[in-house]
Backbone bond lengths (Angstrom), bond angles and torsions (degrees), N, CA, C in turn:
res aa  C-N    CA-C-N  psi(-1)  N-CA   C-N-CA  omega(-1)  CA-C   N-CA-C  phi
1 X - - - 1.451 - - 1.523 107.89 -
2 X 1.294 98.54 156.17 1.801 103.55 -164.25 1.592 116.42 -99.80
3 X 1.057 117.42 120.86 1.763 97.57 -159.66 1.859 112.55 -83.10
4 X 0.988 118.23 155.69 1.833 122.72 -178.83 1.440 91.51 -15.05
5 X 1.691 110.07 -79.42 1.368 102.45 -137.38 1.532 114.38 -63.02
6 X 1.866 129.15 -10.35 0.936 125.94 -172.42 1.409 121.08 -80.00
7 X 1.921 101.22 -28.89 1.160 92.93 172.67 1.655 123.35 -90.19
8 X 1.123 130.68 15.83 1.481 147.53 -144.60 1.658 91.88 -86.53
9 X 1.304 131.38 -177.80 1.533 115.31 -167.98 1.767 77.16 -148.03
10 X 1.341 90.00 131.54 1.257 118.58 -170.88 1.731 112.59 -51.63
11 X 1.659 121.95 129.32 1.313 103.40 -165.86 1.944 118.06 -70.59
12 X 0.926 102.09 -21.31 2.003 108.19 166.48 1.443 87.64 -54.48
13 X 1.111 155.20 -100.59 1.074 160.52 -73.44 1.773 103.50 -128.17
14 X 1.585 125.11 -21.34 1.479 126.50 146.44 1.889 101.34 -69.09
15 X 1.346 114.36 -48.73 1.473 106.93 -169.35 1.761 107.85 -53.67
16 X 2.052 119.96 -40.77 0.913 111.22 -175.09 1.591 123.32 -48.76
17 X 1.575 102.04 -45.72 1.098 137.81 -154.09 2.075 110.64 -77.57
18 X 1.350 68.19 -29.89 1.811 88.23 171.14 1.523 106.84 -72.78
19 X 1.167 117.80 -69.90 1.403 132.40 -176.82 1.962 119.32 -56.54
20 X 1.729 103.63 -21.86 1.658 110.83 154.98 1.057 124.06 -44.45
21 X 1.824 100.63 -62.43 1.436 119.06 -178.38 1.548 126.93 -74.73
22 X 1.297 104.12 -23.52 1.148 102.27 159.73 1.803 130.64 -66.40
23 X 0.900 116.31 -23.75 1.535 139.92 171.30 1.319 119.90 -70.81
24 X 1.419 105.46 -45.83 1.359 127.27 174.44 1.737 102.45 -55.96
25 X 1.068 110.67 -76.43 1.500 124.50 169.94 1.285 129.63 -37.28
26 X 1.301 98.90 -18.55 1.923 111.00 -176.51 1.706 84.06 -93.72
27 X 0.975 125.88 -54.96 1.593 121.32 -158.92 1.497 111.03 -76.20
28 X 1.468 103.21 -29.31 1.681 114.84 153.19 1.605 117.31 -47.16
29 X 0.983 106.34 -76.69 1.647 128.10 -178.73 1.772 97.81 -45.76
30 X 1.425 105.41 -66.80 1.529 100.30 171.36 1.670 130.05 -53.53
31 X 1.200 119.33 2.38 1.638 134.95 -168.10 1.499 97.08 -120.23
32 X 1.465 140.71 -21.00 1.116 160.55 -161.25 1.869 95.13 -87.92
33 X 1.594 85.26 -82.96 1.915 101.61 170.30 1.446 104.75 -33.60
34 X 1.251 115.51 -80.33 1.448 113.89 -170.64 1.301 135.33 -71.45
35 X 1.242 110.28 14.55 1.564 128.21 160.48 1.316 114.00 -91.30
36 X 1.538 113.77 -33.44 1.279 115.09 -164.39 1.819 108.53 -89.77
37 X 1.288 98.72 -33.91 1.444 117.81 158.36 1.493 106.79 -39.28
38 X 1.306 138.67 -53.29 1.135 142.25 169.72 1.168 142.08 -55.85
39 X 1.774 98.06 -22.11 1.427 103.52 -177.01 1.526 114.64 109.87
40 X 1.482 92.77 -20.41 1.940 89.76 177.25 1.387 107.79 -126.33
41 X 1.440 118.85 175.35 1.596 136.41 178.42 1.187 98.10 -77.54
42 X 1.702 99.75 132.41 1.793 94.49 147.97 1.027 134.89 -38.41
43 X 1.685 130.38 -32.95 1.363 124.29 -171.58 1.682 93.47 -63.20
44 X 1.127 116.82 -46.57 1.634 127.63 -152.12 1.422 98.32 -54.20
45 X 0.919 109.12 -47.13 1.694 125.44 -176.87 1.620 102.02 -60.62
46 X 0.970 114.27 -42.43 1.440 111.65 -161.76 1.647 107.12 -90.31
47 X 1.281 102.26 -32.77 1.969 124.44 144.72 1.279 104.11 -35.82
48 X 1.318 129.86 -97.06 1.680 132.61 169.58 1.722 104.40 -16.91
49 X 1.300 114.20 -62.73 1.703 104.01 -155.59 1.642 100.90 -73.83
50 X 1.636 129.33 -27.58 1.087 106.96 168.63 1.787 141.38 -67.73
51 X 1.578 85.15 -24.30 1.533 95.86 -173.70 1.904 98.88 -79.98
52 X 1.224 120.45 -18.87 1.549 119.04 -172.36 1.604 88.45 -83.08
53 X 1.371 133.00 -35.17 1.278 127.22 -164.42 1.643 99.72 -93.87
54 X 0.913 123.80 26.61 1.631 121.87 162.57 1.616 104.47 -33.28
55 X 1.031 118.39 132.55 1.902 121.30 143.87 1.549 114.55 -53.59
56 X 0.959 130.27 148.80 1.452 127.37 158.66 1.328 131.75 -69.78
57 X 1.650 134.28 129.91 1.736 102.97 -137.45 1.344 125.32 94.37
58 X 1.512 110.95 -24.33 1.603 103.01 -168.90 1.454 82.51 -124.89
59 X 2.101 102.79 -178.65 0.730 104.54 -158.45 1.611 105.26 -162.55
60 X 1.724 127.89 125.03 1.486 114.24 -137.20 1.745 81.53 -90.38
61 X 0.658 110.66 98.13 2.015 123.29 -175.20 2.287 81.07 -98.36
62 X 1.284 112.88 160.91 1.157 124.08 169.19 1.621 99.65 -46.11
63 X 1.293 100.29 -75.68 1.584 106.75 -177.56 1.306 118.50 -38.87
64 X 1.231 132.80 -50.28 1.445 134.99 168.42 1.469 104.94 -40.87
65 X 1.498 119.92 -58.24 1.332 116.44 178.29 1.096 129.54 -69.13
66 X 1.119 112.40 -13.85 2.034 118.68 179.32 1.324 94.35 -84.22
67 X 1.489 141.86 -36.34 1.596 124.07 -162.08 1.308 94.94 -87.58
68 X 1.425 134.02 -43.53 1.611 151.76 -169.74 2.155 95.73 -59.84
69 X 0.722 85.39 -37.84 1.922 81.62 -178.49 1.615 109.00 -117.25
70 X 1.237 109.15 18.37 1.547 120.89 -173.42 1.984 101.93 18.56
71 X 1.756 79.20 90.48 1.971 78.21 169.83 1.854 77.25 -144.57
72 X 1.485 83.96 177.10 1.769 84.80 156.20 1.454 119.36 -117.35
73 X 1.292 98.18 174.42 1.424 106.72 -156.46 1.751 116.92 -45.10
74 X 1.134 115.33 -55.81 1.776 117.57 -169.99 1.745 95.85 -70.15
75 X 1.414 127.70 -25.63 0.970 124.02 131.41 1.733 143.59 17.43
76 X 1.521 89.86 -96.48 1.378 120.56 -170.92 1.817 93.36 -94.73
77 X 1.095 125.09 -24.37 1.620 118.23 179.00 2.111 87.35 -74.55
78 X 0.766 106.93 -89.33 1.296 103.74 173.59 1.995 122.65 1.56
79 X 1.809 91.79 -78.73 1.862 93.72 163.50 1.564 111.10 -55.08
80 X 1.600 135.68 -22.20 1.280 136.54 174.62 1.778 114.58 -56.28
81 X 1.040 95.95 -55.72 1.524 132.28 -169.67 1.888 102.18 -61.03
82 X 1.094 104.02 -44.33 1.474 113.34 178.16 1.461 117.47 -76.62
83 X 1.865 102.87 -41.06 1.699 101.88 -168.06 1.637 86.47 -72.68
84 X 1.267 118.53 -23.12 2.282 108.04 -164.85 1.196 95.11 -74.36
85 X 1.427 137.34 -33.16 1.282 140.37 175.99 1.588 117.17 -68.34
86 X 1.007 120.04 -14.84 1.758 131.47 -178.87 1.743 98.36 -107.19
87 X 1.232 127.10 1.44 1.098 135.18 -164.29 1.624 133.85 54.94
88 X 1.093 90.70 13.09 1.905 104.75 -175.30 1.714 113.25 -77.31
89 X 1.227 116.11 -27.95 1.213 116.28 166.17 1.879 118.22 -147.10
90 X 1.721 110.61 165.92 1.208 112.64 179.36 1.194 103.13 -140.26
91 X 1.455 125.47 142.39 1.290 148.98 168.86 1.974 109.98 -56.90
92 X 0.907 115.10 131.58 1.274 127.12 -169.94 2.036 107.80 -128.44
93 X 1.617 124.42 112.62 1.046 95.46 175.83 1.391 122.07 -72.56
94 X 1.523 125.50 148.91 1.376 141.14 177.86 1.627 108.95 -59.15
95 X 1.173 118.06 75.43 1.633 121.76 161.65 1.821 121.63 -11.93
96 X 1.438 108.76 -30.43 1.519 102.32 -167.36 2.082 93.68 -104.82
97 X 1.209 97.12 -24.72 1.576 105.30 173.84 1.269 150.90 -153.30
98 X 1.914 105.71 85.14 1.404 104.96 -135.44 1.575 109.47 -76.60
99 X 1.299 121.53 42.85 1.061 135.34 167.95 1.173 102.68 -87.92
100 X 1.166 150.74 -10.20 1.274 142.64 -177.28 1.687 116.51 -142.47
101 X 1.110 112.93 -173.41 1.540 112.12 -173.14 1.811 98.60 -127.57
102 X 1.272 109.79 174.95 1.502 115.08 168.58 1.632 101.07 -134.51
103 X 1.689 100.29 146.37 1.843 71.72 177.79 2.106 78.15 -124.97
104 X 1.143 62.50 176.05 1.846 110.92 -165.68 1.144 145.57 -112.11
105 X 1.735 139.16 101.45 1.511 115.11 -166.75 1.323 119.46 -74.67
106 X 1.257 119.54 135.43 1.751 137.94 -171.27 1.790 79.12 -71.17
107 X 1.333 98.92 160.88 1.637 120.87 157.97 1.652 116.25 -43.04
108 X 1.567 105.97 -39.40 1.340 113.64 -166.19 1.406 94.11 -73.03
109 X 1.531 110.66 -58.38 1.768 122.74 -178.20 1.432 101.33 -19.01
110 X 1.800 121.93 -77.43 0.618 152.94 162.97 1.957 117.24 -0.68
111 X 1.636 97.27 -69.67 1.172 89.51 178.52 1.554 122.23 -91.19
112 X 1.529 108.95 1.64 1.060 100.97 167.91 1.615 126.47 -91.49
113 X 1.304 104.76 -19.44 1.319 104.25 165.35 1.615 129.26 -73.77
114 X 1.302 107.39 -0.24 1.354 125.69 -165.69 1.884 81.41 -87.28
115 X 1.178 99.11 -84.12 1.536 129.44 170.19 1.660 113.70 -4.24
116 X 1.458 101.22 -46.35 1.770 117.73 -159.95 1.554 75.85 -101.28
117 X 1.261 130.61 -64.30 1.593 123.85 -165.77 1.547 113.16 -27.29
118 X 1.592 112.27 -56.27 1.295 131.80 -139.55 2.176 82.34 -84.94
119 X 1.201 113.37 -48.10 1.365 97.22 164.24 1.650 135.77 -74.83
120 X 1.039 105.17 -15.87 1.671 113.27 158.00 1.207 113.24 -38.19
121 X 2.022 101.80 -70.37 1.244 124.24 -169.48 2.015 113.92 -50.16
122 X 1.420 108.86 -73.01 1.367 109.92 154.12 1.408 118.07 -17.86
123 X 1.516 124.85 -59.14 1.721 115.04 -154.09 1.999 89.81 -91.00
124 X 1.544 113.15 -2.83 1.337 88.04 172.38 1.196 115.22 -100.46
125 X 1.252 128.85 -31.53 1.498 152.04 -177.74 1.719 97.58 -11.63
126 X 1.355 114.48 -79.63 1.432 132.03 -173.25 1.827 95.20 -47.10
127 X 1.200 123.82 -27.60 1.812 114.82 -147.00 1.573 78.31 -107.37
128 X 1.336 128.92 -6.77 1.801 102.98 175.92 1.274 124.71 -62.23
129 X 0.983 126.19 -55.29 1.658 134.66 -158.65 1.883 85.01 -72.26
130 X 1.244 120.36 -46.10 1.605 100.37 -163.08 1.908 103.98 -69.81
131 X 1.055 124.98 -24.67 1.232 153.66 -179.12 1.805 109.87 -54.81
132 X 1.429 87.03 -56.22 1.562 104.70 179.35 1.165 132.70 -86.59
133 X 1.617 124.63 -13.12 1.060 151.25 131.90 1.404 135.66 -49.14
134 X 1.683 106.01 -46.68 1.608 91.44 161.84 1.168 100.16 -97.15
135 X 1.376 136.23 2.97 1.591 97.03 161.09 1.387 124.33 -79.18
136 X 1.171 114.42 -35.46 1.769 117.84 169.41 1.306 117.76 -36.82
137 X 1.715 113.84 -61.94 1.575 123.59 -178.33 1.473 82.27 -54.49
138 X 1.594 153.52 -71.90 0.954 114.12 -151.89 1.427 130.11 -67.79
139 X 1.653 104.18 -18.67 1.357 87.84 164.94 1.416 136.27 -77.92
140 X 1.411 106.54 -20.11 1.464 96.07 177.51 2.063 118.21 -70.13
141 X 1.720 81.55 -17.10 1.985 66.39 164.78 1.448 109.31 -114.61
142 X 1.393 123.21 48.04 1.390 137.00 148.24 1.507 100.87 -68.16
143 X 1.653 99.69 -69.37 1.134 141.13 -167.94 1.767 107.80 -43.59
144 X 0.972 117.99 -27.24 1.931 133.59 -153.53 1.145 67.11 73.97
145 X 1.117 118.64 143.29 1.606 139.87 147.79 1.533 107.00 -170.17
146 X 1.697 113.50 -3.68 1.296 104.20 -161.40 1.132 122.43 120.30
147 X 1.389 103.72 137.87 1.958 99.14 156.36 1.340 109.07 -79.94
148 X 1.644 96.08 138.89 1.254 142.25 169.39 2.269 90.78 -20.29
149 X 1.042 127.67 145.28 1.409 128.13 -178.59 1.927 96.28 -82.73
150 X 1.259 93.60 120.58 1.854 96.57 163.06 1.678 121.75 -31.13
151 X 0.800 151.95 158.41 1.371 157.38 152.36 1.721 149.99 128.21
């Protein structure tokens, strides 16, 4: 049996881990503001960037979108239902199964996700390298590799 202190998580490595999430949350919080600034929900936004980020082959079916934004289904029909009503997207029936619908970015979708992207990109620019750094140190002491280096 393993005693407290062995399994205890090294204090560099809560501080790294602290300071991820904290970052995370600022660019959250900042994606929040500037969605709402716009007129739409963050989810909506984040609605737009999944259905533009389709794979090729795939296909934004409800279900695609409920696992992709981890909601559940009546859920994500619901955030569906709202972005077609804000005009950002439209339901399309599914040609291979008209049991279902596909939805779709409208023109507007379109430019607004362009719009919100291009400020995403900007407010993260500065937060990469600190971002990418503690995530590495954390992986290398995922890894045993160590605690994360002091500094």
């Amino acid at each position: 049996m393993s005693s407290e202190s062995e399994s205890k998580v090294p204090q560099a490595e809560l501080r790294t881990l602290a300071e991820f999430r904290y970052q995370l949350r600022r660019f959250l919080s900042f994606s929040e503001t500037v969605t709402e600034q716009r007129g739409i929900a963050a989810q909506q936004y984040q609605l737009i960037q999944v259905i533009a980020a389709v794979p090729e082959g795939q296909q934004a079916s409800i279900s695609y979108l409920a696992e992709r934004m981890v909601l559940r289904h009546n859920s994500t029909v619901e955030l569906v239902d709202r972005a077609e009503r804000a005009g950002l997207v439209r339901r399309e029936p599914d040609e291979n199964d008209l049991r279902r619908s596909l939805v779709k970015l409208t023109p507007q979708g379109e430019i607004t996700l362009q719009e919100l992207a291009v400020e995403h990109l900007k407010e993260l620019a500065p937060r990469c390298d600190h971002l990418i750094s503690a995530l590495l140190e954390l992986q290398r002491a995922s890894k045993g590799g160590g605690a994360p280096a002091e500094g």
